[in-house]
C-alpha positions in Angstrom: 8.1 -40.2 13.4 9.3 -38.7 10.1 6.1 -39.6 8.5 4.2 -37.7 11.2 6.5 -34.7 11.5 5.8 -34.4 7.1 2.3 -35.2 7.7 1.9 -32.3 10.5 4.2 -29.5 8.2 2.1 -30.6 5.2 -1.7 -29.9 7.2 0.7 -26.0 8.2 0.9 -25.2 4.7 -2.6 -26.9 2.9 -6.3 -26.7 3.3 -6.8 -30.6 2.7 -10.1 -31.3 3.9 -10.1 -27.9 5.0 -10.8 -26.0 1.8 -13.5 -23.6 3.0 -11.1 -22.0 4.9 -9.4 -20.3 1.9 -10.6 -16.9 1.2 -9.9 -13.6 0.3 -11.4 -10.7 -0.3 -11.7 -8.1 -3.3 -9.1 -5.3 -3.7 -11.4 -2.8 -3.8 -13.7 -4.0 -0.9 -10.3 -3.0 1.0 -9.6 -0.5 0.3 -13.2 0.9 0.1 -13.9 4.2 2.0 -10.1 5.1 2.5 -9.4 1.4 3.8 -12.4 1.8 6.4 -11.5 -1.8 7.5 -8.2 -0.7 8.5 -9.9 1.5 10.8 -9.2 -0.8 13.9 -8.7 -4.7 14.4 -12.0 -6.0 16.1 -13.7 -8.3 13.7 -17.4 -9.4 13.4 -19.2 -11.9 11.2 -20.3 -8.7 8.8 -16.3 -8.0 8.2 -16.3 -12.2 7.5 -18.7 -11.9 5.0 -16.4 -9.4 2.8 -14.3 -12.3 1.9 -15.4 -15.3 0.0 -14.1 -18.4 -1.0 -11.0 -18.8 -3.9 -8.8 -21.6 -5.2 -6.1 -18.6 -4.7 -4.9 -15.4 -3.8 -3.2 -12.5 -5.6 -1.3 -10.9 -2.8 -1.1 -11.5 0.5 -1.4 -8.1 2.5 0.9 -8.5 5.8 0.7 -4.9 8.1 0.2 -3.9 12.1 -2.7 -2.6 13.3 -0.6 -0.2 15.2 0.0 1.3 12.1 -2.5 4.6 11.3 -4.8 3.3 8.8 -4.4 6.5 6.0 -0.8 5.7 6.1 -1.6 1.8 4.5 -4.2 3.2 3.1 -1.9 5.1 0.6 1.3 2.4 0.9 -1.9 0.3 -0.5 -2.5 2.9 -3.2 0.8 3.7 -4.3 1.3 -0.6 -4.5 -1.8 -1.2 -6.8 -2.7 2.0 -8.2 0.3 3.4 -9.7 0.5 2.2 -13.2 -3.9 3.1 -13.7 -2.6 6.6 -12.2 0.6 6.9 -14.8 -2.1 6.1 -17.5 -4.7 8.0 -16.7 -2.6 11.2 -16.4 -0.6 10.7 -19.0 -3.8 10.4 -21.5 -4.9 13.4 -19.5 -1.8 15.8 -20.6 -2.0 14.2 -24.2 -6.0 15.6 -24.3 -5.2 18.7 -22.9 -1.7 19.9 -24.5 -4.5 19.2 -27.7 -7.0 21.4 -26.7 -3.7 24.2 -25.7 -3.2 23.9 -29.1 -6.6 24.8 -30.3 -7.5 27.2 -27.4 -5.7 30.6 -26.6 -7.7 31.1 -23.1 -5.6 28.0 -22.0 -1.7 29.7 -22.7 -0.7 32.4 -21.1 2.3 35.3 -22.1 5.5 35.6 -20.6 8.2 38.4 -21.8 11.1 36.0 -22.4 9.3 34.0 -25.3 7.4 35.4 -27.8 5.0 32.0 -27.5 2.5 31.9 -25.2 3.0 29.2 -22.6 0.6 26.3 -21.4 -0.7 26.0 -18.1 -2.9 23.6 -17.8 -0.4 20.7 -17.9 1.5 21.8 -14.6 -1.8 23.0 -12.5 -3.9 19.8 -13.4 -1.4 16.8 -13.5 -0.8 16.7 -9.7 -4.8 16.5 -8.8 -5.1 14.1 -11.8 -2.6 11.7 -10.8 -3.5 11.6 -6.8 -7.3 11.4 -7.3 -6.5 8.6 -9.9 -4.0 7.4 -7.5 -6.5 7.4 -4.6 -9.8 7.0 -6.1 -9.6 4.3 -8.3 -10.5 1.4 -6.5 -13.4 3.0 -5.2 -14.7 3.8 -8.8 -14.1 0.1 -9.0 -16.2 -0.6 -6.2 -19.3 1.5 -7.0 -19.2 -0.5 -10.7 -18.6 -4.2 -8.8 -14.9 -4.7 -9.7 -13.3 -6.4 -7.1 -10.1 -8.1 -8.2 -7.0 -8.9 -7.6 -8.2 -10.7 -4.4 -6.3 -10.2 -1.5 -5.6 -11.8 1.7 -6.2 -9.3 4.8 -6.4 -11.2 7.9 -9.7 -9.0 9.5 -11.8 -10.6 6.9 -10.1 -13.5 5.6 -10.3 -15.4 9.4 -13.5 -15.2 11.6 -12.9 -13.3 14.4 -15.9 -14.1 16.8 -16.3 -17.6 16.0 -13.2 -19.0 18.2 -13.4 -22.2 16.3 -13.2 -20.8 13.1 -10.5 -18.3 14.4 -8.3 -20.9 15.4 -8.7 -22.7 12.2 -7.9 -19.7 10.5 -4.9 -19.0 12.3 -3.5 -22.5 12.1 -3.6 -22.5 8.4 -1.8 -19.1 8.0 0.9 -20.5 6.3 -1.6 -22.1 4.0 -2.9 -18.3 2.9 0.6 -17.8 2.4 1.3 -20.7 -0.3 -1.8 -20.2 -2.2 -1.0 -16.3 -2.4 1.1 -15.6 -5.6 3.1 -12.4 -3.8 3.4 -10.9 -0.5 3.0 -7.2 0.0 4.5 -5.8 3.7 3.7 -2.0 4.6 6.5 -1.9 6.5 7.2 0.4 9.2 9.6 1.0 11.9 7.6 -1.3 14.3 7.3 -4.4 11.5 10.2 -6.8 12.6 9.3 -6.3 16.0 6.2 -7.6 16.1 6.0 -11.9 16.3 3.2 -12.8 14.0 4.5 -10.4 10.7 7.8 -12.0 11.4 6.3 -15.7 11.1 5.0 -14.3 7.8 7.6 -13.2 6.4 9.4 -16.4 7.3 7.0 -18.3 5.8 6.7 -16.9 2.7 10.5 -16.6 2.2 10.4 -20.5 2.9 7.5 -21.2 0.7 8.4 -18.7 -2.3 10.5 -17.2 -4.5 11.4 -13.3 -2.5 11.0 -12.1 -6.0 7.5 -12.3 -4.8 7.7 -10.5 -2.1 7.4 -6.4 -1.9 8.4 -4.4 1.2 6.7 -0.8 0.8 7.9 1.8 3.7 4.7 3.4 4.4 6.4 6.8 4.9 8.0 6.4 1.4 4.4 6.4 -0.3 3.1 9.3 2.0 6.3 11.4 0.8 5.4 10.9 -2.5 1.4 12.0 -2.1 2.7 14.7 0.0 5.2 15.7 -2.4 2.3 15.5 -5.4 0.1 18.3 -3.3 2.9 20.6 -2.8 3.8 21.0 -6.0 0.2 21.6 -6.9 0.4 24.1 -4.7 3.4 25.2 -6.3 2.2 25.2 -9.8 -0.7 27.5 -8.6 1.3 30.1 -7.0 3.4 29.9 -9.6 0.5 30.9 -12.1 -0.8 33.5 -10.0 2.5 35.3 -9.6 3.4 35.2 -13.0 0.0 36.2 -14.0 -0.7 39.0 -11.9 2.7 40.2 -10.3 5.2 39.4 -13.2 7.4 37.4 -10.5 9.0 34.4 -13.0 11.2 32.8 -10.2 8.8 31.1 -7.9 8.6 28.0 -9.6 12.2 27.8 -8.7 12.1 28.4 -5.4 9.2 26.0 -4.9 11.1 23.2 -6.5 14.8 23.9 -4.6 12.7 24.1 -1.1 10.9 20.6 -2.1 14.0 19.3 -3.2 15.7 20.4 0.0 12.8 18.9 2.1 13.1 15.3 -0.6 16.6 15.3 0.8 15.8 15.7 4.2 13.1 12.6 4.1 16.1 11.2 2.2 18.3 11.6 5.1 15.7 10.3 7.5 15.1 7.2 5.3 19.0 6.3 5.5 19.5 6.6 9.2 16.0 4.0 9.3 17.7 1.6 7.6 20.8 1.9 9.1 18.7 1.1 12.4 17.0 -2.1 10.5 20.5 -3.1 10.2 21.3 -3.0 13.5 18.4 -5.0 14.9 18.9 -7.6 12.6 22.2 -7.9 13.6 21.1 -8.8 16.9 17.7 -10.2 16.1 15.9 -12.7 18.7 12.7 -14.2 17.9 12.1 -14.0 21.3 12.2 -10.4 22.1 9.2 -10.0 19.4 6.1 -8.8 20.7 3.1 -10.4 20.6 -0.3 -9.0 21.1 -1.7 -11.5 22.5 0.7 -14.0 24.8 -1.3 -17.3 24.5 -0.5 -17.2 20.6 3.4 -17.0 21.2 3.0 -21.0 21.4 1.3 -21.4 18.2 4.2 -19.5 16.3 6.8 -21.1 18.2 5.1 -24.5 17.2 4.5 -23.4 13.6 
């Protein structure tokens, strides 16, 4: 019996005889088009055929389908994209504080300095670092790069062959020990929902939770939201001082953001102190499941 029970865990958690089940799909495929696959859940052979087989997988991408697509859409961004952004812009500002120094159109006059002042650097970095942020990938689409590889379960398990689909759904936690991290875009809805809490369980189980990275989708829209107002900022700022001689918008524009940070701040805090409380009193069995005849199949798992 104890050879049978090891034997069964073991076939939960391996493709043995299996291995053309283990796929994943290109980063930038995913996130292609603003994460058009995200756009709903209904699968088809074409959404298949974006994944391909692998011996493993980067990251393992668990979400909801309830969630809005642009909000994983930018969670996704924010995740992968942020250290190509930070470069990109910061080469950016080196180039063009370079050309302030050899340009006078670029600097502008104000009366409390008798040097002129650069502009360039606070009306350019915020579209810099959000189009790098959220147009990379699909710059690495259009030239054919398509790694990390990722696990999304829309195209890494068939979803009109039922055969295949059960397959694929039996050997989740298989995905989940060949992946080498675990990304959730969690939202308010993510530990109430049964199948991303079998993930997370089995991850935790078969990894390290150093591996694992739990991204608040609302934390990475503040921050892209955040990024366009103070372009917006930075351009009223400029045409104020330029034209009017007013020198304290900047100011204002960065106490109201701040006030409005602190407010999404606030919001954040009382969210977590709500997670808190439903863990307190979690029960597997008050998680939803989209689909009732798959309740057994976790259960089992």
């Amino acid at each position: 019996l104890c050879v049978t029970a090891k034997r069964s865990a073991e076939d939960l958690v391996s493709f043995w005889k299996t291995e053309k089940l283990l796929r994943g799909t290109g980063l930038a495929t995913v996130m292609h088009g603003g994460a058009r696959v995200l756009a709903s859940s209904k699968g088809s052979a074409a959404t298949y055929q974006l994944s391909r087989p692998v011996k493993k997988i980067n990251t393992f991408i668990s979400h909801n389908w309830s969630v809005p697509r642009h909000e994983k859409f930018i969670a996704m961004a924010v995740h992968f994209n942020l250290r190509i952004a930070a470069t990109v812009t910061s080469a950016a500002m080196v180039l063009i504080v370079i050309l302030q120094g050899v340009s006078s159109t670029l600097v502008v006059a104000v009366p409390w300095t008798p040097f002129p002042r650069g502009i360039m650097c606070k009306l350019l970095f915020s579209p810099i670092f959000l189009c790098s942020l959220l147009l990379c990938r699909e710059v690495w689409y259009i030239l054919g790069w398509d790694n990390p590889t990722v696990f999304l379960d829309k195209t890494c398990i068939h979803q009109t062959d039922g055969v295949l689909q059960q397959q694929g759904i039996a050997k989740l936690g298989a995905f989940l020990r060949h992946s080498e991290s675990m990304l959730v875009l969690y939202t308010d809805i993510y530990l109430r929902k049964l199948w991303t809490i079998y993930e997370v369980a089995a991850y935790v189980v078969l990894h390290d939770v150093k591996g694992m990275v739990m991204l608040p989708t609302r934390m990475a829209l503040v921050l892209v939201v955040g990024l366009l107002c103070t372009f917006v900022a930075s351009l009223v700022t400029i045409l104020l001082e330029s034209y009017f001689e007013f020198y304290w918008s900047w100011n204002i524009s960065m106490a109201s953001m701040g006030y409005g940070l602190l407010l999404c701040m606030r919001a954040w805090g009382k969210e977590q102190t709500a997670l808190q409380a439903r863990l307190a009193d979690f029960d597997v069995r008050s998680c939803v499941c989209q689909c009732e005849e798959d309740r057994p199949v976790v259960y089992q798992n």
